[in-house]
C-alpha positions as CSV (number, residue, x, y, z in Angstrom):
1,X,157.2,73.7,144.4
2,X,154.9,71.7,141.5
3,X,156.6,70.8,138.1
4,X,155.7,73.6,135.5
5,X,153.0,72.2,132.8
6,X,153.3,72.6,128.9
7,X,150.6,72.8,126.1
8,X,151.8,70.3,123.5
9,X,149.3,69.7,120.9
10,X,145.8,69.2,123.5
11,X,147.8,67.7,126.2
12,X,149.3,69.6,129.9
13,X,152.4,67.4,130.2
14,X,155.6,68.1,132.5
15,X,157.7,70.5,131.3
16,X,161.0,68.1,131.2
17,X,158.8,65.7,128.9
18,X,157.8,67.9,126.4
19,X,160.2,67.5,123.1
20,X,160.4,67.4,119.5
21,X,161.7,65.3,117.1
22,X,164.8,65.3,115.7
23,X,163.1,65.3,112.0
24,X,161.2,68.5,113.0
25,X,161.2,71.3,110.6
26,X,162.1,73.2,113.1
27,X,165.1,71.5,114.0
28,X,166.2,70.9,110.4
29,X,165.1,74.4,109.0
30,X,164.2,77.0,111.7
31,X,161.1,76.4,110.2
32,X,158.3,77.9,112.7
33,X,156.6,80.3,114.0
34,X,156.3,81.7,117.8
35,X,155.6,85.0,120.1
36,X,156.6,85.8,123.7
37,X,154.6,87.3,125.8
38,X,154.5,88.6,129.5
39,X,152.9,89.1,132.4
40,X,152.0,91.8,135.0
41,X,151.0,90.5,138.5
42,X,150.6,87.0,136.5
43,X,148.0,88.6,133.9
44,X,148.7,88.6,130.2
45,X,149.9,91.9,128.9
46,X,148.0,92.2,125.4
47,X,148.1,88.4,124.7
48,X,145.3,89.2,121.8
49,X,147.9,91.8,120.0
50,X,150.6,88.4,120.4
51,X,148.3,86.2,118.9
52,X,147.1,88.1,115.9
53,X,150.6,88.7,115.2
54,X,151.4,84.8,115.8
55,X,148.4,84.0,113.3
56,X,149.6,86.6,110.6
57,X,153.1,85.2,111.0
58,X,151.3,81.6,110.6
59,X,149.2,82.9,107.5
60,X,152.3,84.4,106.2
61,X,154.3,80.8,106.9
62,X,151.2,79.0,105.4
63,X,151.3,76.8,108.5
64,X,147.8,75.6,109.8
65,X,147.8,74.8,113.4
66,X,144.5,73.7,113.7
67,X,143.4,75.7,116.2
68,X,141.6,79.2,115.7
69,X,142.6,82.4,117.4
70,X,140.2,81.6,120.5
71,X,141.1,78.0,120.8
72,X,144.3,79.3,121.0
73,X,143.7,82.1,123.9
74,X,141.6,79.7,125.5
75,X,144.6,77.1,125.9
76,X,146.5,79.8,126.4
77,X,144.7,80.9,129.8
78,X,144.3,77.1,130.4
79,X,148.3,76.6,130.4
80,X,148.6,79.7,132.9
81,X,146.0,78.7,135.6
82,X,147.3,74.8,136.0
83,X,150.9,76.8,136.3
84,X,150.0,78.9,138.2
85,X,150.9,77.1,142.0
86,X,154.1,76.4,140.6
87,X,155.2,80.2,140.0
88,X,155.5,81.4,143.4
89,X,153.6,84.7,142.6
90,X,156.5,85.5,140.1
91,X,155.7,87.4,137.2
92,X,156.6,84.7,134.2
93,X,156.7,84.8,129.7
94,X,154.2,83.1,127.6
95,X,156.3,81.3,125.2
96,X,153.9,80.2,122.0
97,X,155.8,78.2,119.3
98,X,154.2,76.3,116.3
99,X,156.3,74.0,114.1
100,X,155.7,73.2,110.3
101,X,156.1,69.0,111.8
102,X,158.0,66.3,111.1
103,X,159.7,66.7,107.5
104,X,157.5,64.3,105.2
105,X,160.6,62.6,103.6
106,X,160.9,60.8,107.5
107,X,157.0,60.2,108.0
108,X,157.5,56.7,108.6
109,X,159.7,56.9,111.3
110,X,158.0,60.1,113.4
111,X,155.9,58.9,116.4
112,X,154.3,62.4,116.3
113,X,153.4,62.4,112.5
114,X,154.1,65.4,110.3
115,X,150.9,67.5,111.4
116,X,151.9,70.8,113.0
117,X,152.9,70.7,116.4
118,X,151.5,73.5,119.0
119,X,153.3,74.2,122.2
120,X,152.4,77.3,124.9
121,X,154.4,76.9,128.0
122,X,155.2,79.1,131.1
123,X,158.6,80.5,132.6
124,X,159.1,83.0,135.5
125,X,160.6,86.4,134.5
126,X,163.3,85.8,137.3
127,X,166.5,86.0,134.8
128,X,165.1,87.6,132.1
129,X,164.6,91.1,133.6
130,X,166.7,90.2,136.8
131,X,169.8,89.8,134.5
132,X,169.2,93.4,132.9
133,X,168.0,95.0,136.0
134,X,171.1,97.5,136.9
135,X,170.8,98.8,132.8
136,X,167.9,100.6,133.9
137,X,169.3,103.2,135.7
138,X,173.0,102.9,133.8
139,X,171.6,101.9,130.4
140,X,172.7,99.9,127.7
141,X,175.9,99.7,125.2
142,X,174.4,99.0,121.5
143,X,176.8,98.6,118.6
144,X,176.5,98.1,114.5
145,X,177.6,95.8,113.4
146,X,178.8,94.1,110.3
147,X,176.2,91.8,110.1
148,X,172.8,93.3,108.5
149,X,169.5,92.7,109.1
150,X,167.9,90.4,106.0
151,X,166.4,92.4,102.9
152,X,162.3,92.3,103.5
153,X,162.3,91.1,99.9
154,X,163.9,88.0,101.1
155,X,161.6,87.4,104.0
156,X,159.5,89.5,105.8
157,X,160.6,90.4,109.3
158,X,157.1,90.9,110.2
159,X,156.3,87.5,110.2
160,X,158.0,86.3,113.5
161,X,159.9,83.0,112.8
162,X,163.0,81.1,114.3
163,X,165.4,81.5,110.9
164,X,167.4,84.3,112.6
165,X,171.2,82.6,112.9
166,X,172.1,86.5,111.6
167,X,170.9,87.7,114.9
168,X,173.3,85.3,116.7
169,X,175.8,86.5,114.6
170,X,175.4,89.9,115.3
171,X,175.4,89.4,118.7
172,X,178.6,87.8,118.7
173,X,180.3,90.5,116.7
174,X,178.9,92.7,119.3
175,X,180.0,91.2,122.1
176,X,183.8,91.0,120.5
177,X,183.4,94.7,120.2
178,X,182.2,94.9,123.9
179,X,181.4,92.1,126.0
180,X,177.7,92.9,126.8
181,X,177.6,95.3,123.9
182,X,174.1,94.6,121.9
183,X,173.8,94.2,118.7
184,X,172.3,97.7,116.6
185,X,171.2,95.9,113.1
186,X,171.3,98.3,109.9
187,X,169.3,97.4,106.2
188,X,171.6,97.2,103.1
189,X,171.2,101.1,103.0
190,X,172.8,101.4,106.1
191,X,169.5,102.6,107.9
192,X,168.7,102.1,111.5
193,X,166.7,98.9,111.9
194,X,166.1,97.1,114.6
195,X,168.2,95.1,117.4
196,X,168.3,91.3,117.7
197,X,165.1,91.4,119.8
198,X,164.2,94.5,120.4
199,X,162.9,98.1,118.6
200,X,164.8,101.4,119.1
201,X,163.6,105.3,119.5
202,X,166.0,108.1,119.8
203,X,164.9,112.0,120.9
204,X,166.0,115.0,119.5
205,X,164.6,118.4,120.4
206,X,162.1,117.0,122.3
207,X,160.4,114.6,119.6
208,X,161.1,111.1,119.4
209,X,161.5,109.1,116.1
210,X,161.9,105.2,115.4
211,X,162.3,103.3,112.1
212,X,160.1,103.4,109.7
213,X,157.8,99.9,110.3
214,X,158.1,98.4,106.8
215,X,161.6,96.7,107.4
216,X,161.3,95.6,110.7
217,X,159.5,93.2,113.3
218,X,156.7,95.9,114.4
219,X,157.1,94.9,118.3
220,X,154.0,95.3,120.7
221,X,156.4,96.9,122.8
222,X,156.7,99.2,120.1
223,X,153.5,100.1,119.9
224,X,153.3,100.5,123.5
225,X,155.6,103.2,123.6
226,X,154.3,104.7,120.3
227,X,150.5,104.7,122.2
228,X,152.3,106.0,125.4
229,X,153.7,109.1,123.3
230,X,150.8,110.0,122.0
231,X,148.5,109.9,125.2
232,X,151.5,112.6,126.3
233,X,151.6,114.1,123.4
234,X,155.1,113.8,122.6
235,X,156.1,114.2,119.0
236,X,156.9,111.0,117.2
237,X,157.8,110.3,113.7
238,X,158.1,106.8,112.3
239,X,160.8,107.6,109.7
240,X,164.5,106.9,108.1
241,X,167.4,106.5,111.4
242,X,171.4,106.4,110.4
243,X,173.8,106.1,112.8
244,X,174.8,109.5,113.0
245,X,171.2,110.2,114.3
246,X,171.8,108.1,117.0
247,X,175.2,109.4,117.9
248,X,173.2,112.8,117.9
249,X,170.6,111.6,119.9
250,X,169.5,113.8,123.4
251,X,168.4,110.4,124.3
252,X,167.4,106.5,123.7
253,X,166.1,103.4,124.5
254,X,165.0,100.2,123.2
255,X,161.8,97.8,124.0
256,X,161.1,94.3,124.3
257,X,158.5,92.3,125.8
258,X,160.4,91.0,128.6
259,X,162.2,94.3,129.8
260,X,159.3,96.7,128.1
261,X,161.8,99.6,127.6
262,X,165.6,100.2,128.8
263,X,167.6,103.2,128.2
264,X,170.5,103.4,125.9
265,X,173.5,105.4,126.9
266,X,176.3,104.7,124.8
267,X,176.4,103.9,121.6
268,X,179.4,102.9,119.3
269,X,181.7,104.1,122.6
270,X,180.3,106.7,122.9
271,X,178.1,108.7,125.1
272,X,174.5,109.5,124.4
273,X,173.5,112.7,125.3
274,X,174.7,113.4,128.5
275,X,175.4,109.1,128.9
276,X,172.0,108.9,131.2
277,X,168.3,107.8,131.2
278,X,166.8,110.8,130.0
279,X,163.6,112.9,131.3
280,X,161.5,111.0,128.0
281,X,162.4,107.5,128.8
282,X,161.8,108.1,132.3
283,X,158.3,110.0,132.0
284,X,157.4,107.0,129.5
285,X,158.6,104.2,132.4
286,X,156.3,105.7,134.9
287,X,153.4,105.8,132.7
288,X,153.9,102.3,131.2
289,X,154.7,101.5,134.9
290,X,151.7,102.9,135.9
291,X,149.2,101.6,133.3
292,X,150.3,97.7,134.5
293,X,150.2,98.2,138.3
294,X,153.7,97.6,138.9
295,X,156.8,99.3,139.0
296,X,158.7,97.9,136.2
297,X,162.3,98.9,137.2
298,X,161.8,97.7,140.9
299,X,160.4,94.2,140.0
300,X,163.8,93.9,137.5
301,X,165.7,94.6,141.3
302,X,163.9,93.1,143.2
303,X,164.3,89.5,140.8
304,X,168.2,90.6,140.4
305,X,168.3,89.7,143.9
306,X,166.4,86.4,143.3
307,X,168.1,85.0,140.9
308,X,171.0,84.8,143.0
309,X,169.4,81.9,144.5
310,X,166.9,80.9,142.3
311,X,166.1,77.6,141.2
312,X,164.5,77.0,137.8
């Protein structure tokens, strides 16, 4: 198998070479920018919704790349055809990251400089989904936790940055509550937000409702499922969650780009619903299933099975 390739700032080099330095702002401050996106029989699934969201986050980070939108979907398609003998015919993510650069206080010693530093580089789905795969028939475990999501007045979780050491936290309270247990974040008014990666809907009387999108990172998952709904229509308010609306929940699930959508069964220890997928998440899985020309649950399986002897 050929070595996987990496953008890095107008140059395909190896994958093992590619590396920051340790004067980065993103090593010393989180400070960057990045999206994920997938694929679907190796095609980018709405790589132009990523990148305007990667350029608003940018805009919103006043970091200049130096490339425009196009430049960078044209790069972008670029990284994935020279990677694309080393894949295997694996579905893979689309990993875009853009750093502030080197901290000016250390110009002098930075080989790179201090100019912003643009990386796009390709990985197979294998563990990603494979790793989750049995949760789509027997669903996930989320938790609150004590850890909150950040106040929107103190940054804006729109804007899709690597400062999130509260997620790790969360997940790690989580996990000491349940191991595997995922983290259910709440604002400082103890509403529903998000998890640490991921949106969440839960159904009640046959109508679906999710977080209001003001506090939260507005996932193109997300709006997969919110476009899904309405093509079905499905009833679906964007509106104010507590926990007890989850623990009264007929049903739930969460999204993210890597999985699309999983159900959630439990939550806090207890059962949702009936504890199973229910007939909503289901119909919703087929569609989305449909509309990308794969079956989305089968694929996690079928890479479950791979990974067991998988090589990176």
């Amino acid at each position: 198998m050929s070595q996987r390739l990496v953008y890095f700032n107008g140059e395909l080099i190896p994958e093992s070479e590619a590396r920051i330095s340790i004067f980065d702002c993103a090593l010393m401050f989180g400070d960057m920018v990045f999206e994920m996106t997938r694929s679907f029989n190796q095609k980018p699934y709405r790589l132009r919704q990523h990148l305007n969201r990667l350029y608003k986050s940018m805009r919103y980070a006043e970091i200049d790349c130096g490339l425009t939108i196009d430049q960078m979907e044209d790069a972008t398609h670029q990284t994935i055809e020279v990677n694309l003998p080393a894949l295997d015919n694996l579905d893979f993510q689309i990993m875009h990251d853009v750093t502030r650069g080197g901290l000016s206080l250390y110009e002098n010693i930075i080989r790179e400089g201090t100019a912003p530093i643009v990386s796009i580089n390709i990985f197979p789905l294998v563990r990603h989904t494979g790793n989750l795969a049995s949760q789509y028939k027997t669903g996930s475990h989320f938790v609150v936790t004590s850890q909150q999501s950040v106040p929107s007045r103190y940054i804006d979780p729109k804007a899709k940055n690597r400062s999130r050491i509260f997620y790790k936290i969360a997940n790690l309270q989580a996990n000491r509550m349940e191991e595997g247990a995922m983290a259910l974040l709440t604002d400082e008014h103890g509403f529903i937000t998000e998890g640490t990666g991921s949106n969440v809907f839960v159904v009640k009387n046959g109508e679906v409702f999710t977080p209001k999108p003001h506090n939260i990172l507005r996932g193109i998952s997300r709006q997969t499922c919110l476009e899904l709904l309405i093509k079905k229509n499905i009833p679906v308010h964007q509106t104010d969650i507590d926990p007890y609306d989850v623990h009264s929940a007929d049903e739930a699930w969460w999204t993210s780009t890597t999985i699309c959508m999983i159900p959630i069964t439990r939550f806090n220890f207890q059962p949702i619903g009936n504890g199973k997928p229910g007939p909503i998440y289901q119909n919703l899985l087929e569609a989305w299933s449909t509309e990308v020309g794969i079956d989305i649950s089968n694929q996690a399986n079928r890479y479950a099975k791979l990974s067991e002897v998988w090589v990176p």
